[in-house]
Structures are given as structure tokens and as C-alpha cells.
C-alpha positions as CSV (number, residue, x, y, z in Angstrom):
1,X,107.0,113.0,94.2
2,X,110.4,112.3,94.4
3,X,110.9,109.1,96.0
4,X,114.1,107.1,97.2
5,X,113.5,103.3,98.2
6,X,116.6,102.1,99.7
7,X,116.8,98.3,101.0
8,X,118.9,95.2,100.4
9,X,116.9,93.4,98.2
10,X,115.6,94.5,94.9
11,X,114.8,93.4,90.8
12,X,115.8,90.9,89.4
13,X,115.6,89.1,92.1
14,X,112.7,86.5,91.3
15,X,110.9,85.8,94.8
16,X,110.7,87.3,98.3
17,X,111.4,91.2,99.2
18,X,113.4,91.7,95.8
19,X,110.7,91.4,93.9
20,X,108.0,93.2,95.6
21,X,110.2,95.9,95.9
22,X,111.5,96.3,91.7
23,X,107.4,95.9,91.1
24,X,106.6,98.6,93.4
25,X,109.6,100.8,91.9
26,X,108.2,100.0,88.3
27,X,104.7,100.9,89.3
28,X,105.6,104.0,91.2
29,X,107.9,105.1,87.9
30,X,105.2,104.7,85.7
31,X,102.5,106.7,87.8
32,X,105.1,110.0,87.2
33,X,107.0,109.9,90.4
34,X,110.5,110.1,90.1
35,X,112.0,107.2,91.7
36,X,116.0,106.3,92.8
37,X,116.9,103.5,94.5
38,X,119.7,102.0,96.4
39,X,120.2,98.8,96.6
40,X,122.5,95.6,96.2
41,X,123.2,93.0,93.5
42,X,120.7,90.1,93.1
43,X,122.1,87.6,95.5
44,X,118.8,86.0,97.1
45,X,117.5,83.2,96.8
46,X,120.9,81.1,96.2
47,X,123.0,83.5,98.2
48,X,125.3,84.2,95.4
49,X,126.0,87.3,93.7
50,X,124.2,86.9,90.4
51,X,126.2,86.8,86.9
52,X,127.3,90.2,85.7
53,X,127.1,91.8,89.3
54,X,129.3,92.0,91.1
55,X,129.8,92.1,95.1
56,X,132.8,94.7,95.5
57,X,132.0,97.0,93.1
58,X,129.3,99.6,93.1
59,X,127.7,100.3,89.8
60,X,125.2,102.7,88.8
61,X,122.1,101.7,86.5
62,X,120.2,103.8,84.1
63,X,115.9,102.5,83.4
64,X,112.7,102.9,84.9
65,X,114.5,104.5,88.3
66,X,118.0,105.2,88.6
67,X,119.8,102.2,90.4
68,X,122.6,102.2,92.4
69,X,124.2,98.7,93.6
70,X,126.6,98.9,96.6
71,X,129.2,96.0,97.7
72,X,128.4,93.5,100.2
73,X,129.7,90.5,101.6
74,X,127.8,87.3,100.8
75,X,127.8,84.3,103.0
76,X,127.9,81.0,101.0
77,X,126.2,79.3,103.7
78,X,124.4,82.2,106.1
79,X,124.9,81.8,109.9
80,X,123.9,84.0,112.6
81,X,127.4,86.0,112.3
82,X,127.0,85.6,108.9
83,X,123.9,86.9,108.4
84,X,124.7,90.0,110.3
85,X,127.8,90.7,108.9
86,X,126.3,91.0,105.7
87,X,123.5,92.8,107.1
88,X,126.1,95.4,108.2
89,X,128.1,95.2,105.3
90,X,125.4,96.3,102.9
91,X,124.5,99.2,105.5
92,X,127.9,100.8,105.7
93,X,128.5,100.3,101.6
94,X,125.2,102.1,101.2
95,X,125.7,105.1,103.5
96,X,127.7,107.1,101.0
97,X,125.5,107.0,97.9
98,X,122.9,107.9,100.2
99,X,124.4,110.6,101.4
100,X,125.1,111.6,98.2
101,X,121.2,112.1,97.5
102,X,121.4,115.0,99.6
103,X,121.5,117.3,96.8
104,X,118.5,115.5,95.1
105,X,116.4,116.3,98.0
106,X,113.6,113.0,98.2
107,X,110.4,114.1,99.6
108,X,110.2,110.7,100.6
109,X,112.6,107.9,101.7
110,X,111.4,103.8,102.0
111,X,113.5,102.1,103.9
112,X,112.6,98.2,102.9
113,X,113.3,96.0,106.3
114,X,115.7,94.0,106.1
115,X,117.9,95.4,107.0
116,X,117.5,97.2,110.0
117,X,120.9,98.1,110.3
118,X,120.4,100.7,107.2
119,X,117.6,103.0,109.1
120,X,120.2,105.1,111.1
121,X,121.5,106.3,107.6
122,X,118.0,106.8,106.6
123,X,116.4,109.4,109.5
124,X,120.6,111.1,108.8
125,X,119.7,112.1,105.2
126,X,116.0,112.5,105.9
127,X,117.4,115.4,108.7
128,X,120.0,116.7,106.2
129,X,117.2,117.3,103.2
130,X,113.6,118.1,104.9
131,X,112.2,114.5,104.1
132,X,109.9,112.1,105.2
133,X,110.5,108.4,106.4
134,X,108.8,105.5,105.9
135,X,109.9,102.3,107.3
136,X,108.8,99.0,105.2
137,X,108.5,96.2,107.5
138,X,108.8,93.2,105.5
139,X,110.2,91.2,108.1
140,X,110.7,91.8,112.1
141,X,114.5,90.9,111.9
142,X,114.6,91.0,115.5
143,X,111.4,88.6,116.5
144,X,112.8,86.3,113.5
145,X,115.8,86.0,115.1
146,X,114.6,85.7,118.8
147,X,111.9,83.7,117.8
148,X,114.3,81.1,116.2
149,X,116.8,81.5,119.0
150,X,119.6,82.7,117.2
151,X,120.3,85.2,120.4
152,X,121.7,82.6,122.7
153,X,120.0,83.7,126.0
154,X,116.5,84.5,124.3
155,X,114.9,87.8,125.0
156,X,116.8,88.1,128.6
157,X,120.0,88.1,127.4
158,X,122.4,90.7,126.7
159,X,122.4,90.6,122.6
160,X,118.7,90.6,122.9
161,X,118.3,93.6,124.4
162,X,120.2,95.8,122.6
163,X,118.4,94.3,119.4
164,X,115.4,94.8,121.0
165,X,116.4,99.0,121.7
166,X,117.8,99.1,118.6
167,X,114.5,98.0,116.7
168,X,112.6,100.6,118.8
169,X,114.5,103.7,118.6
170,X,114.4,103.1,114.9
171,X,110.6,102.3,115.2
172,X,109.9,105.4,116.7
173,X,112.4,107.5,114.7
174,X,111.0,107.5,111.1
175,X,107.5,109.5,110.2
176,X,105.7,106.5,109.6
177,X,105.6,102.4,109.7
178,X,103.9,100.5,107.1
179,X,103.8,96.5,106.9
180,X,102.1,93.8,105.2
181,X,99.5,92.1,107.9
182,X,97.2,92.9,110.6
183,X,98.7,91.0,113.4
184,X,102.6,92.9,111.9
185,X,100.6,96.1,112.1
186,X,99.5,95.1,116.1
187,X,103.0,94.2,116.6
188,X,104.6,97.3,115.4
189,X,102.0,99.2,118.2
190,X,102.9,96.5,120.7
191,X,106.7,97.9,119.8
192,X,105.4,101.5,120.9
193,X,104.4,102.8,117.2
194,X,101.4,105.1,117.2
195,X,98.6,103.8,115.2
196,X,98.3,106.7,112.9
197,X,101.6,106.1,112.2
198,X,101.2,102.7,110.7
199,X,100.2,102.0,107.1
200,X,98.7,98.6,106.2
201,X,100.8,97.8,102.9
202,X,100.4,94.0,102.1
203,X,102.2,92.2,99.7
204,X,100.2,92.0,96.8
205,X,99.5,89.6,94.0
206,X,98.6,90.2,89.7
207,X,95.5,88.4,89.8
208,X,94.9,88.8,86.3
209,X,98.2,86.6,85.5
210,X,97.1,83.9,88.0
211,X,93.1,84.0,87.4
212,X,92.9,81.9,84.2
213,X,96.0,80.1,83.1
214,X,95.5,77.9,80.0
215,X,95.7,74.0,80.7
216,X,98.4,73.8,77.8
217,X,101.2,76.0,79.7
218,X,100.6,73.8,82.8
219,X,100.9,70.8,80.6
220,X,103.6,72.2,78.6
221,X,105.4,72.7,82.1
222,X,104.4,69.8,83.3
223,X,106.3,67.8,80.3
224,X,109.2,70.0,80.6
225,X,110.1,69.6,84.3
226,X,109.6,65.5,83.6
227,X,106.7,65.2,86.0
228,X,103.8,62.3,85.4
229,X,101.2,63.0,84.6
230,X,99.4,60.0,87.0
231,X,101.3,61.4,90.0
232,X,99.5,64.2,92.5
233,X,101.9,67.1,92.7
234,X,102.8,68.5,96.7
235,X,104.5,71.8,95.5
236,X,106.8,73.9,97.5
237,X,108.2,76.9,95.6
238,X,110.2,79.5,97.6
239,X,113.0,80.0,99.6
240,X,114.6,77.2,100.8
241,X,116.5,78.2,104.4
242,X,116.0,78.1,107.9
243,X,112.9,79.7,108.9
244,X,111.0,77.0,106.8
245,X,111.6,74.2,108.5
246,X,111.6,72.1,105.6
247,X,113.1,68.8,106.7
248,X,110.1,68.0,108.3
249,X,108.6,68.3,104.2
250,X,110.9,65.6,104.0
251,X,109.8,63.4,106.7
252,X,106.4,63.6,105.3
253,X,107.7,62.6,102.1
254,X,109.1,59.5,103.9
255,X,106.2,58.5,105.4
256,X,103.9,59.1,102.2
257,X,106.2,57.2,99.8
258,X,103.9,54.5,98.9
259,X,101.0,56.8,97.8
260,X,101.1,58.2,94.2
261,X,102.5,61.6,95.1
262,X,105.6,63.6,94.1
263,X,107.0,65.8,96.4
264,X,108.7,69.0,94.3
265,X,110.7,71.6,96.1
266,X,111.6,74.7,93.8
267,X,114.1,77.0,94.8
268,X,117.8,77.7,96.4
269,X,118.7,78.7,99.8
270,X,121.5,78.2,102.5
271,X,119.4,75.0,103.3
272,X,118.9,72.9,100.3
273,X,122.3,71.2,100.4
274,X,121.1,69.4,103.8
275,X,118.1,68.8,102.3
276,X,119.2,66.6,99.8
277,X,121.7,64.7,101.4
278,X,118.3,63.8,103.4
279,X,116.6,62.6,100.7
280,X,119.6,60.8,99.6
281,X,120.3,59.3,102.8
282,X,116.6,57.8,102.6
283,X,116.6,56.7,99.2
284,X,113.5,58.7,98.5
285,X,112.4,58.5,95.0
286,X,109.3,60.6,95.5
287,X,111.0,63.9,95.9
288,X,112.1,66.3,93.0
289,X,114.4,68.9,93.5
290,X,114.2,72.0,91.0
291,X,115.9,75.2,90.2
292,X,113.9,78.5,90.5
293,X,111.9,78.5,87.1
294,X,111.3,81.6,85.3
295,X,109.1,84.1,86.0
296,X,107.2,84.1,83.0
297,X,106.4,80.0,84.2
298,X,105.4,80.9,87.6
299,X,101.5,80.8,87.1
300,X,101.4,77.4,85.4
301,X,104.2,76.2,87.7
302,X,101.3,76.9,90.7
303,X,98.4,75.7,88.7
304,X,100.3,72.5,88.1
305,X,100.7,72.1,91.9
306,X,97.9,69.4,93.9
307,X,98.6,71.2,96.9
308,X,101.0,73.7,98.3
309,X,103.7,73.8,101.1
310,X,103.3,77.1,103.0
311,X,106.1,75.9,105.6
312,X,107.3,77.7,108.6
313,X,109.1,76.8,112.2
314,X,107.2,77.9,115.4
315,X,108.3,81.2,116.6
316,X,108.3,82.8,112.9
317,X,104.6,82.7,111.5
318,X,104.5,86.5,112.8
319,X,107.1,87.5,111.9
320,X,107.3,86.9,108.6
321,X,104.1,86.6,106.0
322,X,105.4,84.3,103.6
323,X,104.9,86.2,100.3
324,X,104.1,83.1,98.0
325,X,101.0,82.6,99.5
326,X,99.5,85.9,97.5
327,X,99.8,84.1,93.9
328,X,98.8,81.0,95.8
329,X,95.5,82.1,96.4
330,X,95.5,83.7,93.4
331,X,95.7,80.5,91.3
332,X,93.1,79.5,93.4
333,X,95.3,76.5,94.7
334,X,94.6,74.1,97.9
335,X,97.7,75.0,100.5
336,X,98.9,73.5,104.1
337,X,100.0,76.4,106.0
338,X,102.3,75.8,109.0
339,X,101.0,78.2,111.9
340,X,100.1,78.6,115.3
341,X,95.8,79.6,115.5
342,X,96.6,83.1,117.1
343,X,99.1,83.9,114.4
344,X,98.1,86.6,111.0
345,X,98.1,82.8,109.0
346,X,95.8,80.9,111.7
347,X,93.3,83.8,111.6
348,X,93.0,84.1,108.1
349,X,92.0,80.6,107.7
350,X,89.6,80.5,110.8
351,X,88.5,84.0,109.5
352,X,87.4,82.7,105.5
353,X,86.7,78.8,106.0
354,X,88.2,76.8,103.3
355,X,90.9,79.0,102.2
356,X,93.4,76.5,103.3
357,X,94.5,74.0,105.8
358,X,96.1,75.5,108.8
359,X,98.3,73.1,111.1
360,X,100.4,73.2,114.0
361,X,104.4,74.1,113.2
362,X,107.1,71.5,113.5
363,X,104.4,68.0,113.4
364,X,105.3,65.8,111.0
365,X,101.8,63.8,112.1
366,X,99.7,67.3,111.5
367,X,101.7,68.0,108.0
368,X,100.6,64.8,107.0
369,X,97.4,65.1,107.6
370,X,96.9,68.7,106.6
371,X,98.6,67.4,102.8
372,X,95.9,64.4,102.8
373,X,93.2,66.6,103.3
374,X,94.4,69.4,100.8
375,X,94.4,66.9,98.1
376,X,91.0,65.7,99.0
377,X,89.6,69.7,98.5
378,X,88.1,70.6,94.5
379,X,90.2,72.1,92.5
380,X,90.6,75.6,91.5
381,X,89.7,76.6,95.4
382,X,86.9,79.5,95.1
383,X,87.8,80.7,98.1
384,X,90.7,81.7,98.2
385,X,91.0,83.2,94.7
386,X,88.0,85.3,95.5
387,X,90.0,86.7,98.6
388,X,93.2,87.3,96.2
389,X,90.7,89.4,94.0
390,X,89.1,91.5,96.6
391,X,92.6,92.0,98.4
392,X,95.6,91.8,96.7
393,X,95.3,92.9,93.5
394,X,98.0,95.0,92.7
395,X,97.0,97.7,91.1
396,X,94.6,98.5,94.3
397,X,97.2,97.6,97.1
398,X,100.1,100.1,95.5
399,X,97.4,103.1,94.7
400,X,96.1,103.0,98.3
401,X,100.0,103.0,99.8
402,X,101.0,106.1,97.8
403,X,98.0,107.6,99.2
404,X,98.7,107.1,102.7
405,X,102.2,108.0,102.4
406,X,101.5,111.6,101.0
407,X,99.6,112.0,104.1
408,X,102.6,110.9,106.5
């Protein structure tokens, strides 16, 4: 098939939607398809344009799929109006190379969400050359945002319901829907979607990297990042911006300073600046703050991990799956996941006992209680790398989505 992914984030971006999206293009490229893709310059996690790229210019890229990176404005520190400009900037940058695939004539077009603001362009060309649309939820931009209350009023106001039409004549207007969870999938029918319209396409994790990592890289790693050895690691690796909620990681940190436990939070985000000045406004010597670490390090960076931080406000375990849970499990690691019990993340640990330690959003008292008890679990957590092997293996998860789309 010929098959054009357009979305904001893509390779070589190291975590989140940018780098499910470059693996899937890799994988789909290497099965025979033909694969374009338009896109912008890595920017995400730090929110700065990476080094060579550049955020005015558009460039065109020649390798597994040919690449094309459009201008957009990027926030230094994101904002509501921030965010949305950007948002908007990326979609009207992008709307002439799409056009321009007119000629090339995709059978089908993956629109990656976010952003929203892009799937106008997308039905346009899919009208203009006979294709068919499939829209990637990764995130619900508009239930993030309510959810957070970033749209004043809430869901009565003004802004909120013309986000909320928006979303649904878009929703309805592209061939099918796919998205990465069960409860997204009940939301995108709850939105009006026709269930044989949706695809369950879950973010997926190489199990084989994560399944046995030697106990010299982690101790290598270990040595290089200047951790000790005698101290229990709590391990938050990700994003770090608003969504997470992470200052309350930081309260727990407070009250847990006399135990022999270091807190490390890997990553960069709009957030981390605040962060800091927390911990340095505490005097808190049991928090580490490091720099995304390569890719190549990411399974011994988990392995090295006592217990992971799977940290979300209220309002947003729905509509978002946090994507580092997949290797999580896969490493077989012990995690605290922040979620309501009715959310995707409260069912799947009520669903497979053991798997992790769900607690209630925004408690410092539940966090740090759900942390004691993860470090009290064995290691190497059967569990939940035996649900990574049956589930997300990647190989599995991207096979069964390019079935389902030849059938939409």
C-alpha cells in the first residue's frame, strides 16, 4: 500500500507519540509498503527544536519513508494559547505539502492525534485523491484540556463547545478511528463513532529488548549516572509537564527523606524548571534530576529502577495512556500508577492482580503508600511482564493494525 502518516510528532524524537510513530513508519517500510510522511522537527520532550532542525524552514528527508518537516512555532514554556498556537501553526505549515501528495495518490492517510487541528487537511486530500482516512488517537486533545480545565468555563462554556463540535465532526468525518485502550475505544463511541469503525491499536512495547537485560548494563548505568548502590531507586522517566502532576512526586520525596531512597526524575518538559526550584527551595538531597538518556540505555535505565512513577492529575488518566508503562511491564518492573478505579489504568490493575499499585490522583498520603508498598513487591514482577508478552509485543500489535486498516 501506499501509505501517508501525517502528525506533529515523529523520529528522533525519544519518548511519547514521536517515537511510536518513526517505529511504526520503520516497520510499515520494511513490510513493502511505501510510506511518506509529514511531520515536524523533533521538538518534544524539551520543547526546543532539536540541533540541525530547524523551526522555519521546511526540509525534505530521504530513508526508510520520505520525510517532509514543516515550520512551526515552539513555545519555550507551553501555555494554553501557547499550546494551541503551535498546534495551529504546524497544521497550516503542513497543508501545502499535503496537498502536494495529491499527485502521489495514498491509498491510505494516518492522521496521528495530536493535533486535531491537522484532520480538516486530511479528509481535503483524502476527497481530492480516492483515499481512505484513519484517525490515530493518541491523545483526546479536547478531554485533556477540559479535563485539566484549561477551557475557563469547563464543558458549558463557549470555547468548550466549539472544541467539543470540532472533535466530532472530525470523529465522524474520516473512514475509521483507531486508538490505544479499551476505555479510549468506549470513548470514541461515546463521541458518536460507530464501533466498526474503531480499531484497537495499542502502543506497543519490544519485549525481547526489555525481557532479559544483563545485570552489568544496569550496573554499568548505575555507576555512570552516580547512583549508590545501597540506595532503593523510585524512577520516573518521561515527560515532565503538566498533565503529570509531578510536584506531588516531590512532596513524597519530602516526606520520605529519611528512608534510604533516591528519587530520580529523567526527562525535560515545560515543567521541570518549577520542579527544581521545589526541590531547591526544600533542600532535598534525595532527588536526582537527569537528562533523557539514550535510547540504546533505556532497558537497563528501567531495570535499575525499585519502583516506577506512572504519574497523572485527575481528569487525564482517560485521556491519555501514558506510553512508558508498555516497557515498564516489559522489564517486568514494580510501578505506582496514579488513576481513578473506573479509568483504562484502574481496570487493568483490578483486572490482572499484582501488575501494579493503583492509587487515587493528586494524594500525596496514597502516593506514599502506593511507593512503600511497590518496594516491598519481588523483583522482576511476573505479572506484568507476562501481560507485556501476551499484548504488546510489537511485532503482533503493528501486523494486526495493517490488517484492520486494509479492511476500512
Amino acid at each position: 500500500m501506499k501509505i501517508l502518516v501525517y502528525g506533529i510528532n515523529y523520529s528522533p524524537e525519544l519518548t511519547g507519540i514521536g517515537k511510536y510513530t518513526g517505529e511504526m513508519v520503520e516497520w510499515m517500510a520494511r513490510q513493502g509498503h511505501e510510506v511518506r510522511v509529514i511531520t515536524a522537527p523533533p521538538y518534544y520532550p524539551e520543547w526546543k527544536v532539536g540541533k540541525g532542525y530547524s523551526a522555519w524552514r521546511y526540509r525534505r528527508e530521504e530513508g526508510a519513508a520520505t520525510v517532509w518537516r514543516c515550520p512551526l512555532y515552539v513555545p519555550k514554556q507551553p501555555s494554553t494559547l501557547k499550546r494551541l498556537i503551535h498546534l495551529g501553526s504546524f497544521a497550516l505549515s503542513s497543508f501545502f505539502p499535503l496537498m502536494a501528495q495529491r499527485r502521489w495518490k495514498p491509498d491510505r492517510i494516518i492522521g496521528v492525534v495530536p493535533t486535531l487541528f491537522c484532520t480538516p487537511g486530511m479528509r481535503l486530500l483524502a476527497k481530492l485523491c480516492g483515499a481512505r482516512t484513519v484517525l490515530h488517537i493518541q491523545d483526546y486533545e479536547v478531554d485533556a484540556m477540559l479535563g485539566l480545565g484549561m477551557a475557563g468555563k469547563g464543558k458549558s462554556g463557549k470555547v468548550a463547545r466549539l472544541a467539543t463540535a470540532f472533535e466530532r465532526s472530525n470523529l465522524l468525518g474520516v473512514d475509521a478511528v483507531s486508538t490505544i485502550s479499551r476505555s479510549m475505544m468506549n470513548k470514541a463511541q461515546e463521541k458518536g463513532v460507530a464501533a466498526h469503525n474503531i480499531i484497537f491499536f495499542p502502543n506497543w512495547s519490544e519485549v525481547d529488548r526489555f525481557r532479559h537485560v544483563a545485570p552489568a548494563d544496569v550496573s554499568a548505568l548505575r555507576s555512570r549516572l552516580g547512583l549508590d548502590d545501597a540506595q532503593k531507586i523510585v524512577l520516573y522517566s518521561g515527560n515532565i509537564g503538566e498533565k503529570q502532576g509531578l510536584e506531588n512526586v516531590i512532596e513524597a520525596a519530602d516526606r520520605l527523606r529519611d528512608r534510604p531512597w533516591t528519587f530520580v526524575i529523567v526527562g525535560q518538559g515545560g515543567g521541570k524548571a518549577r520542579l527544581e526550584k521545589m526541590v531547591a527551595d526544600r533542600s532535598l538531597t534525595n532527588i536526582r534530576f537527569l537528562p533523557l538518556q539514550p535510547y540504546d540505555d533505556l532497558p537497563a535505565l528501567l531495570a535499575l529502577g525499585d519502583c516506577h512513577l506512572v504519574i497523572q492529575k485527575r481528569g487525564a488518566a482517560d485521556a491519555v495512556l501514558p506510553s512508558k508503562l508498555t516497557n515498564i511491564l516489559a522489564v517486568g518492573g514494580n510501578a505506582v500508577i496514579t488513576a481513578e478505579a473506573e479509568t483504562e489504568l484502574g481496570q487493568l490493575c483490578r483486572t490482572y492482580p499484582g501488575i501494579a499499585v493503583c492509587v487515587e490522583p493528586e494524594v500525596v498520603d496514597a502516593l506514599v503508600t502506593g511507593i512503600e508498598q511497590a518496594l516491598l513487591m519481588p523483583e522482576n514482577n511476573t505479572v506484568a511482564r507476562d501481560y507485556a508478552e501476551r499484548t504488546l509485543e510489537k511485532e503482533n500489535v503493528l501486523s494486526q493494525f495493517i490488517s484492520d486498516i486494509r479492511d476500512h
